[in-house]
N, C-alpha and C positions, 0 to 999 in steps of 0.2 A: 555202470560204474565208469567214472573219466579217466583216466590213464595220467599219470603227473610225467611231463617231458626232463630234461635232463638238467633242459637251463631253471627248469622252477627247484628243481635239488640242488643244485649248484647256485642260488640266488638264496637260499634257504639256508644252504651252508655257509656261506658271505657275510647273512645277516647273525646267523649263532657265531660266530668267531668274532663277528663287532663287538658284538654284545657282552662276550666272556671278557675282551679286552678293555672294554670300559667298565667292565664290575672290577679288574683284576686292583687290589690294593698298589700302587704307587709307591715304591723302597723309598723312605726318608731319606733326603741328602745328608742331613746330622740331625743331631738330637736337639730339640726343643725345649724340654721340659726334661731335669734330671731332678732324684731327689737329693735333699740339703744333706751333706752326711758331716759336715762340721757348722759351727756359727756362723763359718761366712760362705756363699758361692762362688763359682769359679770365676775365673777374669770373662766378663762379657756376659754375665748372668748376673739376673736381679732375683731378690728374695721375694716369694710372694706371699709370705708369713701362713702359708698350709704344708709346710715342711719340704719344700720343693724350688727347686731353682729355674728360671724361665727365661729364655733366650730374644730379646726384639734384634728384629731385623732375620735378616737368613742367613742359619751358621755353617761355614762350611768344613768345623773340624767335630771328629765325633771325640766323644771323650769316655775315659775309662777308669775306674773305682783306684785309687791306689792302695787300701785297702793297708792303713801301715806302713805300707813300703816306698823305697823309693820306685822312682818312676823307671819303666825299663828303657833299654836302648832305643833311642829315635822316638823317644816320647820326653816332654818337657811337664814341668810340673805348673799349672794351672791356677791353683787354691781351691778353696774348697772340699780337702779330699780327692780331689780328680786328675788326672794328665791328659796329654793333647795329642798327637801325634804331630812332628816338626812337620 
């Protein structure tokens, strides 16, 4: 039986940690794709008539449901149902 050296464990380990880090999912900058929660979308989103609103280009604010309400502190109101964060 061959004996495995330290650097074949250690080159071993090198390659599993690449490898976890390129399976690992990627955190969204913002959201892409929100769903439509009034008639219209929010400012910088298009309607794509399957109930959902779609972002071209890359956005970099995320947005959150106003749900009713108005928007809270340090959030501006968008349309669509949604706010932004200033």
């Amino acid at each position: 039986m061959r004996s495995v050296g330290c650097s074949t464990i250690a080159l071993l380990g090198f390659v599993i940690v690449i490898a976890l880090l390129l399976l690992e999912p990627v955190p969204a900058a913002a959201q892409r794709v929100v769903p439509r929660l009034n008639e219209d979308c929010p400012i910088g989103y298009a309607d794509t008539r399957n109930g959902r609103c779609c972002s071209f280009g890359r956005r970099v604010e995320r947005l959150k449901p106003r749900q009713g309400r108005d928007c809270p502190a340090q959030w501006i109101n968008v349309g669509g149902g949604y706010c932004k964060r200033e």
